[in-house]
N, C-alpha and C positions, 0 to 999 in steps of 0.2 A: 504494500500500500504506500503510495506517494504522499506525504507528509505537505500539504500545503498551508500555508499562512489562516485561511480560512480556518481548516481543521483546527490548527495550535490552538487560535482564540475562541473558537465555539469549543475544546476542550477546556481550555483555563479557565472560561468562564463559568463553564458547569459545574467542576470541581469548586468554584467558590460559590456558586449556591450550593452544593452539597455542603461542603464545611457552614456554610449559613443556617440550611435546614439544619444540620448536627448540632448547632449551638443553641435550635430554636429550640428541638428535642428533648437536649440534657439539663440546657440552663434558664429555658425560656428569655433566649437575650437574642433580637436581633439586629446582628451586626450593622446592617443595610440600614434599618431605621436608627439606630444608633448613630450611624455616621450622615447620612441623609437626611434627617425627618421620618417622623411617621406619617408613609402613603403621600408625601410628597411628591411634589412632579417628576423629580429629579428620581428620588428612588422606586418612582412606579416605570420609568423610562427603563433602570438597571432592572426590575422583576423581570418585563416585559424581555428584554436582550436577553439577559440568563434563561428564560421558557423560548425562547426561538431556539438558542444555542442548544438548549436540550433535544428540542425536534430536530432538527437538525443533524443530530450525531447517531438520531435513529438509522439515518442512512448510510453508517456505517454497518449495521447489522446487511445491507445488500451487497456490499462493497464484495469484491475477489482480487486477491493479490495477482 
């Protein structure tokens, strides 16, 4: 599989809503609103890119090397 720029960022970004949800789970703390606002424009803009990036990476499950 060819590693493209797109991939990298729709990976890193998933992995930090992952660690996001993880922190919402264990500590009820989240980061996003934390650093943002809460459901501010700005961290409803980051929800939104991290749930694209998510779908997104679904299509790595079609992918063949």
């Amino acid at each position: 599989m060819k590693n493209t720029a797109l991939d990298a960022t729709a990976l890193t970004l998933s992995i930090i809503g992952a660690v996001n949800w993880g922190l919402i789970g264990l500590f009820k703390f989240d980061l996003v609103a934390f650093l943002f606002g809460s459901m501010t424009l700005l961290s409803r803009i980051i929800y939104t890119i991290v749930g694209i990036c998510g779908i997104y990476l679904i299509s790595f499950y079609a992918k063949k090397e």
